[in-house]
LOZATI-113635 format. One line per 10 residues: their letters; for each residue x, y negated, z of C-alpha. Coordinates in nm, 2 decimals, padded with zeros to 4 digits. Layout:
// residues N
A = X/Y/Z ~ ...
END
This chain:
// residues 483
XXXXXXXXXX = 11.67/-05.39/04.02 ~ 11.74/-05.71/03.85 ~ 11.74/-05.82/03.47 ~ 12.09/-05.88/03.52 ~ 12.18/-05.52/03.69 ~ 11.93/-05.39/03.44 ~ 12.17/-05.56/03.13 ~ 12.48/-05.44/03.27 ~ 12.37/-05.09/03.34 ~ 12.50/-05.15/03.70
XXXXXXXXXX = 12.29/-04.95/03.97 ~ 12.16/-05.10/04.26 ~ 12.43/-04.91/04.46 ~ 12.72/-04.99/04.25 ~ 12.64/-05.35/04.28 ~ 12.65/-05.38/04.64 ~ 12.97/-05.17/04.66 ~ 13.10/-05.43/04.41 ~ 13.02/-05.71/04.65 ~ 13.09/-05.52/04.95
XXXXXXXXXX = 13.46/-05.44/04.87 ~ 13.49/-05.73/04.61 ~ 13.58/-05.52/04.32 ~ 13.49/-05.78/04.03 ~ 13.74/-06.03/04.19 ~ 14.05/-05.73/04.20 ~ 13.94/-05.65/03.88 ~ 13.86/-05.35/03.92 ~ 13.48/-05.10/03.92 ~ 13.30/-04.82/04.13
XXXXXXXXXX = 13.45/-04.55/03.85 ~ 13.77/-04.67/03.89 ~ 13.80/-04.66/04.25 ~ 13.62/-04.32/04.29 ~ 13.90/-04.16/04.03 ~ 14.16/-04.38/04.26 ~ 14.07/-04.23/04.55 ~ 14.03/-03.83/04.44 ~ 14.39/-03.92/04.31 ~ 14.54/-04.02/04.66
XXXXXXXXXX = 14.34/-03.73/04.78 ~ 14.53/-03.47/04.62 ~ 14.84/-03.59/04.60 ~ 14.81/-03.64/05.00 ~ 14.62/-03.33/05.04 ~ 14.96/-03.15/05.11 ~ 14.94/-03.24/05.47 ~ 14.64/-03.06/05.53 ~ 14.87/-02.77/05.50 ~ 15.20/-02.88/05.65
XXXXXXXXXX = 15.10/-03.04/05.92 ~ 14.94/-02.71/06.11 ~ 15.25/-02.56/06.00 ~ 15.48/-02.80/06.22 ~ 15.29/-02.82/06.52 ~ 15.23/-02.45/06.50 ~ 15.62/-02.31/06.44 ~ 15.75/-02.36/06.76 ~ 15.79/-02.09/06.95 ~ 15.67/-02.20/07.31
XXXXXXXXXX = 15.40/-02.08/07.54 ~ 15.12/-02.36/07.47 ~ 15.17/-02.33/07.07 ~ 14.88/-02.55/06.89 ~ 14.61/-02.31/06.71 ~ 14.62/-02.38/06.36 ~ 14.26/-02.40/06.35 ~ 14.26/-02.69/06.59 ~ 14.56/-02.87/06.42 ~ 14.39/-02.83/06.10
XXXXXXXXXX = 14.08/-02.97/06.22 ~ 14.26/-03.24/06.36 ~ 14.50/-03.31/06.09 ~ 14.19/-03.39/05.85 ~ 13.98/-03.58/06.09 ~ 14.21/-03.81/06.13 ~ 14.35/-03.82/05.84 ~ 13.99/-03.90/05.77 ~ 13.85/-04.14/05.98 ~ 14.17/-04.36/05.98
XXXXXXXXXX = 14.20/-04.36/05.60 ~ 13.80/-04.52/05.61 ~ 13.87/-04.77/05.86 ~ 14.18/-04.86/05.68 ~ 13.97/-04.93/05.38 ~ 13.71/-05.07/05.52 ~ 13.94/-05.32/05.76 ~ 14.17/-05.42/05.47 ~ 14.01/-05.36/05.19 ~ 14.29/-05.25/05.04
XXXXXXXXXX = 14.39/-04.90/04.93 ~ 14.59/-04.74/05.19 ~ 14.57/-04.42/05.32 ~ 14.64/-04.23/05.64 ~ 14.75/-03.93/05.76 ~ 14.95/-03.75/06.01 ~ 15.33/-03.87/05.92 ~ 15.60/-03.62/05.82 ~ 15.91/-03.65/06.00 ~ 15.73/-03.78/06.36
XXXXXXXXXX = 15.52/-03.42/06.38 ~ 15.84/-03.26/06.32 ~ 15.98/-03.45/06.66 ~ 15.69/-03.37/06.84 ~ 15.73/-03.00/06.75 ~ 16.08/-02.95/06.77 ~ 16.19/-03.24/07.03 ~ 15.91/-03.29/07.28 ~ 15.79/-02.96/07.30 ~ 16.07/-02.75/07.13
XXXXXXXXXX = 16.37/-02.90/07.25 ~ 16.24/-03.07/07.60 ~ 15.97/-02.82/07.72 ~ 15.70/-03.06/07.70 ~ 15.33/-02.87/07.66 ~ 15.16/-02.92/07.36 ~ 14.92/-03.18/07.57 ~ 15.27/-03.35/07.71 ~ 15.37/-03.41/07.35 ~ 15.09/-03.55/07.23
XXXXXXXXXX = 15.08/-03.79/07.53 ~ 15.43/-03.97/07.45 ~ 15.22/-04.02/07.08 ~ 15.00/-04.17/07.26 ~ 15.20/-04.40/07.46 ~ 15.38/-04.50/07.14 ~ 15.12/-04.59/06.97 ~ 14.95/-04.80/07.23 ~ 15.32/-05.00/07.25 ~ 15.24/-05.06/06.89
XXXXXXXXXX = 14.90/-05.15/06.89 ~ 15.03/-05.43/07.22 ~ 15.31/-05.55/07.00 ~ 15.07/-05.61/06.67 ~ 14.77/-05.76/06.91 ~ 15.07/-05.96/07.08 ~ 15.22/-06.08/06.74 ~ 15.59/-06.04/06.84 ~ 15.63/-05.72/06.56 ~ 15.86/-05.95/06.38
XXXXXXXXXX = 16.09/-05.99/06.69 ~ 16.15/-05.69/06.71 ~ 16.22/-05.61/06.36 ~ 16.48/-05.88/06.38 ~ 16.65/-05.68/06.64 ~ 16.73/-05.41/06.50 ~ 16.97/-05.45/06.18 ~ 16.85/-05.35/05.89 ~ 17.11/-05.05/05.78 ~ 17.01/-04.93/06.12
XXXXXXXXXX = 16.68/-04.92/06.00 ~ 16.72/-04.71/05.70 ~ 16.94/-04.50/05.88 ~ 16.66/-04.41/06.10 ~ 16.45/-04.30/05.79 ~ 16.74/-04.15/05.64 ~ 16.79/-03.93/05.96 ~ 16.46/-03.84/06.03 ~ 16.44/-03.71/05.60 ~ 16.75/-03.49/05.65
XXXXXXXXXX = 16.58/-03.35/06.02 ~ 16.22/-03.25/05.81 ~ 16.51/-03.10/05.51 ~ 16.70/-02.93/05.75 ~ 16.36/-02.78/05.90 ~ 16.28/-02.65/05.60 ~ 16.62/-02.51/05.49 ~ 16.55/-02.29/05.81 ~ 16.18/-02.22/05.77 ~ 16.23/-02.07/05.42
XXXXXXXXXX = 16.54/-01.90/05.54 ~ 16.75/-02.05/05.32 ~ 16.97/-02.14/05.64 ~ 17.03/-01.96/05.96 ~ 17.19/-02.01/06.29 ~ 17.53/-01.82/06.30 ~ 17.73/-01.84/06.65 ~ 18.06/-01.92/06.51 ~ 17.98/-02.15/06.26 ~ 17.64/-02.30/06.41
XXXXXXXXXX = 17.46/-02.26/06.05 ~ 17.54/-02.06/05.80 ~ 17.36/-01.95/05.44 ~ 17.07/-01.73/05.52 ~ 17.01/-01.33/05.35 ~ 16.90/-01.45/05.05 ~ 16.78/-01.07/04.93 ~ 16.46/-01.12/05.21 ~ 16.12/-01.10/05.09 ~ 16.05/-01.48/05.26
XXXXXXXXXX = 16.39/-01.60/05.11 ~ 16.26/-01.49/04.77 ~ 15.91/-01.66/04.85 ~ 16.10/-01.98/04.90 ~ 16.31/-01.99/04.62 ~ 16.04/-01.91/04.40 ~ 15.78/-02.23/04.59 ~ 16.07/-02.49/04.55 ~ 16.14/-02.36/04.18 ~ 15.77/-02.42/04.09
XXXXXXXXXX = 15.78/-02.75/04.32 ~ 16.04/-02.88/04.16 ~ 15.89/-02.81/03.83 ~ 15.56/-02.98/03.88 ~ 15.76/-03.28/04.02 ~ 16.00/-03.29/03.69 ~ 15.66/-03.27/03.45 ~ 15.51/-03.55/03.69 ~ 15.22/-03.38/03.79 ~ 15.03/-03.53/04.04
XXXXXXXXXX = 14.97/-03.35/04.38 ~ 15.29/-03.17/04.29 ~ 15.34/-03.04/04.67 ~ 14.99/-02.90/04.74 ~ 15.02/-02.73/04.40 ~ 15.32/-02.61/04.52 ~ 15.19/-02.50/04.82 ~ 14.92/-02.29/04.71 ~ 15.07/-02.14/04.40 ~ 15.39/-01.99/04.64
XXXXXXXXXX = 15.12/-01.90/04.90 ~ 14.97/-01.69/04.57 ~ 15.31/-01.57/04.52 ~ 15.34/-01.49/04.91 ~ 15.01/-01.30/04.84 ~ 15.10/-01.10/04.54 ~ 15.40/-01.01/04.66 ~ 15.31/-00.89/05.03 ~ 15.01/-00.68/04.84 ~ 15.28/-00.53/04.57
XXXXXXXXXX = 15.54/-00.41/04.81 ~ 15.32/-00.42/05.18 ~ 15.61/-00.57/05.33 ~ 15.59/-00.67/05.67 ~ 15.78/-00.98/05.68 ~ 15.48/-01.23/05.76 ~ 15.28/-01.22/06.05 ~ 14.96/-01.07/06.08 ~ 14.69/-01.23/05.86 ~ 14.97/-01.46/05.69
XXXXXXXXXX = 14.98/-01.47/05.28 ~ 14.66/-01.21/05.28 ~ 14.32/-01.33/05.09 ~ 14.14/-01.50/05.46 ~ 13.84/-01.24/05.60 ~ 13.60/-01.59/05.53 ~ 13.70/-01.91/05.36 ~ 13.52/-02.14/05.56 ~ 13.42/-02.14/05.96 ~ 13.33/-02.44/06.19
XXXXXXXXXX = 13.61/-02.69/06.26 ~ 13.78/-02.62/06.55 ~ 13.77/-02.97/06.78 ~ 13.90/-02.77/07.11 ~ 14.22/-02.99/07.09 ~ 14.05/-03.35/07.08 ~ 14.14/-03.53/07.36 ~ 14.39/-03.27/07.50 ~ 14.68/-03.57/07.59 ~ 14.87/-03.63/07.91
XXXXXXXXXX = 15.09/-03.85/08.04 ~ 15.23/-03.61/08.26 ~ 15.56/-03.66/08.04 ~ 15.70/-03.92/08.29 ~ 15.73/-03.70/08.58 ~ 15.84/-03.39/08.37 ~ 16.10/-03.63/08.20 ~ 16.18/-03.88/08.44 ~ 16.05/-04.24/08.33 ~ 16.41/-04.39/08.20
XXXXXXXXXX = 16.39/-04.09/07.94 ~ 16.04/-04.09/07.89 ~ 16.03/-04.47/07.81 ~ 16.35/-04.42/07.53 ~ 16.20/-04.13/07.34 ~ 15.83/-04.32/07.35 ~ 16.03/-04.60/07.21 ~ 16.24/-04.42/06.97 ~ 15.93/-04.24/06.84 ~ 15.76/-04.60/06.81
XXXXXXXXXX = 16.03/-04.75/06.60 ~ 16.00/-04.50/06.41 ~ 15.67/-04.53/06.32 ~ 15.67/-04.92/06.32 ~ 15.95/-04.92/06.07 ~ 15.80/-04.67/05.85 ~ 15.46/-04.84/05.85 ~ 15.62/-05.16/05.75 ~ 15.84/-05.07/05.47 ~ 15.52/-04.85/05.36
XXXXXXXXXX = 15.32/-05.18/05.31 ~ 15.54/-05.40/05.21 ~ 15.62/-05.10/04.90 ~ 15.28/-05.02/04.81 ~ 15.18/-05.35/04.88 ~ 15.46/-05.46/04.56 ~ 15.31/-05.20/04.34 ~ 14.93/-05.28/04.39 ~ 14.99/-05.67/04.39 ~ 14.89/-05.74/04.74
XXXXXXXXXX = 15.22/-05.97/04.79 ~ 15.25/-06.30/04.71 ~ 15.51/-06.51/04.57 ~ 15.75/-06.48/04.89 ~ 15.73/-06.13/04.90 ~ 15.53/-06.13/05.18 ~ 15.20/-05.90/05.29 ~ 14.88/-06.18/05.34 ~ 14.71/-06.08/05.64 ~ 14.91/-05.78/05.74
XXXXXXXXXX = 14.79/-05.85/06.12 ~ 14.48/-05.59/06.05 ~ 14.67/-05.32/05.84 ~ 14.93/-05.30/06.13 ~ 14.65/-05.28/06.41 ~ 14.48/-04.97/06.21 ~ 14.79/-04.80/06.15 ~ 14.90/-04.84/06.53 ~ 14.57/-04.75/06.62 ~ 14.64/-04.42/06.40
XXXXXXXXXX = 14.88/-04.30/06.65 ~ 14.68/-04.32/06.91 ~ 14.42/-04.14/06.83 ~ 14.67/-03.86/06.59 ~ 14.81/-03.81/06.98 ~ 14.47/-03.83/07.15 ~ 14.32/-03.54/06.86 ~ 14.63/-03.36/06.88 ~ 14.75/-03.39/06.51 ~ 15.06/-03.61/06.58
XXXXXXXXXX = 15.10/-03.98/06.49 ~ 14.91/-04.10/06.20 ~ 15.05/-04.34/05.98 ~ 15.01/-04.53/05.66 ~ 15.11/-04.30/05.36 ~ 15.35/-04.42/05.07 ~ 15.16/-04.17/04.82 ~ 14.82/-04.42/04.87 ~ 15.04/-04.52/04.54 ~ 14.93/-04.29/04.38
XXXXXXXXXX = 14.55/-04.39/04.35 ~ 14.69/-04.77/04.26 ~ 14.90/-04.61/03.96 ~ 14.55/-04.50/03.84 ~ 14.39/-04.85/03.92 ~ 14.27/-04.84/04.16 ~ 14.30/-05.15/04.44 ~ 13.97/-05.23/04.71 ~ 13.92/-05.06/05.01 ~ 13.66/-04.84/04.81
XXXXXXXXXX = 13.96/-04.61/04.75 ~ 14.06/-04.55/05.06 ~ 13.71/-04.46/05.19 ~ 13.65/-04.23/04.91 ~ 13.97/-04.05/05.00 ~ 13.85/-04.03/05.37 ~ 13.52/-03.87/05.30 ~ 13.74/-03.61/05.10 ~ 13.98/-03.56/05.39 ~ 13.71/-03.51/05.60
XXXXXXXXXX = 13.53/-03.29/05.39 ~ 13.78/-03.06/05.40 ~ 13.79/-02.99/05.81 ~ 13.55/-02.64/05.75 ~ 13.83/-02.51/05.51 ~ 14.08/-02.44/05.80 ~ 14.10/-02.02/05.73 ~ 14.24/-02.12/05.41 ~ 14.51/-02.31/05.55 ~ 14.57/-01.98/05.81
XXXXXXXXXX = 14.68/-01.78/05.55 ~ 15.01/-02.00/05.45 ~ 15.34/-01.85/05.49 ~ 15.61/-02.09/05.64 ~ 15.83/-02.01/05.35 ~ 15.50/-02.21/05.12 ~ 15.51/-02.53/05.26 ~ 15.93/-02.50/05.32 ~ 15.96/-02.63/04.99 ~ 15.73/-02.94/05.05
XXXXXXXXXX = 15.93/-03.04/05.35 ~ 16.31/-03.03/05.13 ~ 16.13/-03.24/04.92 ~ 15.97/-03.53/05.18 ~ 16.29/-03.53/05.31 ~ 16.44/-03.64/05.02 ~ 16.22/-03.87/04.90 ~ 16.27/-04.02/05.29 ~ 16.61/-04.09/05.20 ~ 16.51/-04.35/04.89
XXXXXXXXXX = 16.55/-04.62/05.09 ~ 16.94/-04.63/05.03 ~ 16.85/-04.67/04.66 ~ 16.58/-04.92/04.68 ~ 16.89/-05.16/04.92 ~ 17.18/-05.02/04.62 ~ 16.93/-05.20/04.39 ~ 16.90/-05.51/04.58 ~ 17.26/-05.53/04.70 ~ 17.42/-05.50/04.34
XXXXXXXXXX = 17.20/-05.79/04.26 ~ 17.31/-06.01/04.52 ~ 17.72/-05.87/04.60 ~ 18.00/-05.75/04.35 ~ 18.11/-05.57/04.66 ~ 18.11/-05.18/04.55 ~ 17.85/-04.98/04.79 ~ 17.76/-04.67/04.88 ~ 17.38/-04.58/04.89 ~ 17.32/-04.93/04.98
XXXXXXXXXX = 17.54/-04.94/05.29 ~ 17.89/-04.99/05.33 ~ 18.04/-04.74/05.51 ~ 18.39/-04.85/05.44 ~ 18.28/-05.15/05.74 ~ 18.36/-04.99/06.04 ~ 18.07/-05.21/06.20 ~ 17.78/-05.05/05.96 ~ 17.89/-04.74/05.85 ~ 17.96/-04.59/06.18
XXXXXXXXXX = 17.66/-04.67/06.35 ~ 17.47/-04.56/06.04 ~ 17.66/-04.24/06.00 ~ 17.59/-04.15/06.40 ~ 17.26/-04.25/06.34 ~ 17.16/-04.04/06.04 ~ 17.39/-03.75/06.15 ~ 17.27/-03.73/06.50 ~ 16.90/-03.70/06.43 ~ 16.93/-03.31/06.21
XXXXXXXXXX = 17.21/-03.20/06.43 ~ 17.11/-03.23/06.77 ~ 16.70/-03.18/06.68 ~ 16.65/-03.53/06.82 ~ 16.55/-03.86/06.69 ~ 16.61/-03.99/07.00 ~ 16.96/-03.91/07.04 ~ 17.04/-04.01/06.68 ~ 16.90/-04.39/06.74 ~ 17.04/-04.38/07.09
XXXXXXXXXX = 17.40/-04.28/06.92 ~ 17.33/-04.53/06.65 ~ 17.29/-04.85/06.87 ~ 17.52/-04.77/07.12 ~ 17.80/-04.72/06.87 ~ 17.69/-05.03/06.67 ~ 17.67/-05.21/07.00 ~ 18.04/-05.15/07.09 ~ 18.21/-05.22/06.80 ~ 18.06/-05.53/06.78
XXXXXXXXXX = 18.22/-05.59/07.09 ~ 18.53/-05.46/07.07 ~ 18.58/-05.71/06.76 ~ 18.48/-06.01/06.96 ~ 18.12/-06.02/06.78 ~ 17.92/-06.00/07.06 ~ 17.72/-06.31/06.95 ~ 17.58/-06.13/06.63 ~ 17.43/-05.85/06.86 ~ 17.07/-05.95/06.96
XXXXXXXXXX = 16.98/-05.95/07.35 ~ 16.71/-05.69/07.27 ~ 17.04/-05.45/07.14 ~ 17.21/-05.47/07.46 ~ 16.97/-05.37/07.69 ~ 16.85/-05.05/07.49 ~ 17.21/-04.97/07.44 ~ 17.23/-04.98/07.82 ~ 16.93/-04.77/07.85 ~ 17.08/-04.51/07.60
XXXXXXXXXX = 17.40/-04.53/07.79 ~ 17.21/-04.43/08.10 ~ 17.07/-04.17/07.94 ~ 17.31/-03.98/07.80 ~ 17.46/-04.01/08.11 ~ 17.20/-03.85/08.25 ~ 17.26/-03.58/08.05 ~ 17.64/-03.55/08.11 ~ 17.59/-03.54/08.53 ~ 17.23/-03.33/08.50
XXX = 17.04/-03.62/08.65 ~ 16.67/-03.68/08.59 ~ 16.62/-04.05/08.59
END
């Protein structure tokens, strides 16, 4: 060690870590990045949980093990949130996204009869679109296609699908043949579970306690517990909120490469290609507004607002959904809680890596996350769905700023030309269990008004042939036809 480590009381490994990730020149240390990254650890942590949950709830013939999906969940979680870090250097995180493992559970496999390996394929596919588009640098064409109310509509939708899951995973609302949905029988043991997990959630998120939904999480699944043991209800399954037989076993990895593409024949390849790329504009505009908000809070912009060398955070993140489909975990995408470690200081890609040993760390733990009732992590997923729905606060902001025209949320819906599409578009996505039918409504409606009021200019080309596409395939749907 030198004098000068020796006078500084920096260690030999501390030094190179500061070179390494540059840590002087952020202004930042090696403490400050190791507390940085335990915090976007645990408030991330959550997913670990959820995620299984998703992928598991569907009741269809090739339903994902939660051992596997657990195992999965965290090594990818994992490994993409190091090579994040070590790619960027910048403190991002990644994870299996919320709202895209709910389509793949309740779309793909639930909704279309994919298999579990089908599912995961169209994942896949999306996210080597992605990765073509990034490596091809045309990501900003496309974002100029799509309007941007369109775009928050699509998060928007996709936070009241994950709400409405959870509504009817904690019981709180059930199907009813007259009126579709009605208000579930809230004097059941799992409806009590529930109410109790969102009351304690919500609690922990009004005292600004960080990791506020895994708390959440396991404090109802102690609830779950106390309660089955008190009155030996048999309301869960089998094995569900009871103390696990072992609390650690050997990750399951059975799932890894279980993918398929066999999705085009089961499909036909006009629907195939639409839901692969409604699932990747999903993920593309989520991964975007996810950089360019963290990015704002950490300091990574500069003065035009704009992400320096965003090239290799996009090509990780696509690369994310690859291999979340190729593991069988679901799409994994950059995660707006890597804010939380940046909150606490933390800014090098030191935190990220530090938050991927953790994730990975946790993959023998999967019995724990067996013993979870639905009704635990319910509360979780009313809660990501409203945070999804932000963004029409974040544009409110912004638009009062710039307009003295009164809005709504950030969008006009008094303009037949935005609030239409937007409504179909956010509407669509919770009621008919689809994101793909809720963009597909979205731009077709959007596209025809346009029209109808002689702005056809305004519409981009891109517009017109996906509306054709989505015109096709509802179509399709109408006559029966497999195209």
């Amino acid at each position: 060690m030198g004098e000068r480590a020796m006078a500084t009381g920096v260690t030999g490994s501390e030094s190179w870590l500061e070179r390494f990730f540059h840590l002087r020149e952020l202004g930042t240390n090696v403490r400050t990045e190791i507390l940085a990254g335990v915090t976007t650890f645990i408030v991330m942590a959550y997913i670990i949980f959820v995620n299984p949950q998703i992928l598991h709830t569907p009741d269809v013939p090739d339903k994902l093990p939660i051992s596997a999906v657990t195992t999965a969940t965290a090594l990818v979680a994992g490994i993409m949130t190091i090579a994040m870090g070590l790619a960027t250097n910048r403190a991002f995180a990644m994870a299996p996204g919320m709202g895209l493992n709910a389509v793949v559970a309740f779309q793909l496999m639930g909704a279309m009869g994919l298999t579990a390996a089908e599912a995961m394929g169209v994942i896949v596919a999306e996210g080597i679109v992605i990765t073509i588009l990034v490596l091809l640098g045309i990501r900003r064409y496309v974002m100029e296609a799509i309007p941007l109310e369109l775009k928050q509509a699509i998060s928007v939708g996709i936070g009241l699908f994950i709400l409405l899951i959870g509504l009817v995973n904690g019981g709180i609302v059930v199907a009813d043949p007259a009126t579709l949905v009605r208000l579930g029988d809230l004097r059941g043991v799992p409806v009590f579970v529930t109410g109790v997990g969102l009351i304690i959630t919500l609690f922990l998120l009004a005292r600004g306690i960080r990791g506020a939904l895994l708390w959440g999480i396991l404090l109802t699944t102690v609830v779950a517990i106390v309660v089955r043991a008190v009155t030996g209800t048999e309301a869960f399954p089998p094995g569900v909120a009871q103390l696990p037989s072992q609390w650690i076993a050997v990750p399951d990895f059975s799932r890894i490469g279980d993918f398929s593409f066999g999705f085009f024949t089961k499909l036909g390849v006009l629907t195939a290609i639409l839901v692969v790329f409604s699932i990747m504009l999903a993920d593309f505009f989520d991964t975007m507004g996810t950089l360019i908000g963290v990015g704002r809070r950490a300091g990574y912009l500069n003065e035009r607002g704009e992400f320096p060398q965003a090239q290799r955070a996009l090509l990780v993140d696509s690369l994310g959904a690859v291999m979340g489909g190729a593991c069988s975990a679901s799409s994994a995408t950059t995660y707006i809680e890597s804010a939380a470690g940046i909150s606490v200081g933390g800014r090098s890609g030191l935190v990220s890596v530090v938050t991927g040993i953790l994730f990975l760390l946790s993959m023998p733990f999967w019995p724990v996350v067996g013993i979870v009732p639905a009704q635990a992590t319910a509360p979780a997923l009313i809660i990501v769905g409203w945070m999804m729905m932000g963004v029409l606060s974040e544009a409110e902001a912004e638009a009062e700023a710039k307009e003295s025209r009164v809005r709504i949320g950030g969008i006009d819906f008094a303009n037949l030309e935005i609030g239409l599409p937007v409504t179909a578009t956010m509407l669509m996505m919770p009621f008919a269990y689809s994101i793909t039918d809720g963009i597909g409504a979205g731009f077709i409606t959007y596209t025809l008004i346009k029209v109808f009021r002689g702005k056809y200019h305004e519409v981009h080309p891109v517009l017109y042939v996906v509306s054709l596409a989505f015109i096709i395939y509802f179509l399709r749907h109408a006559l029966g036809l497999v195209v």
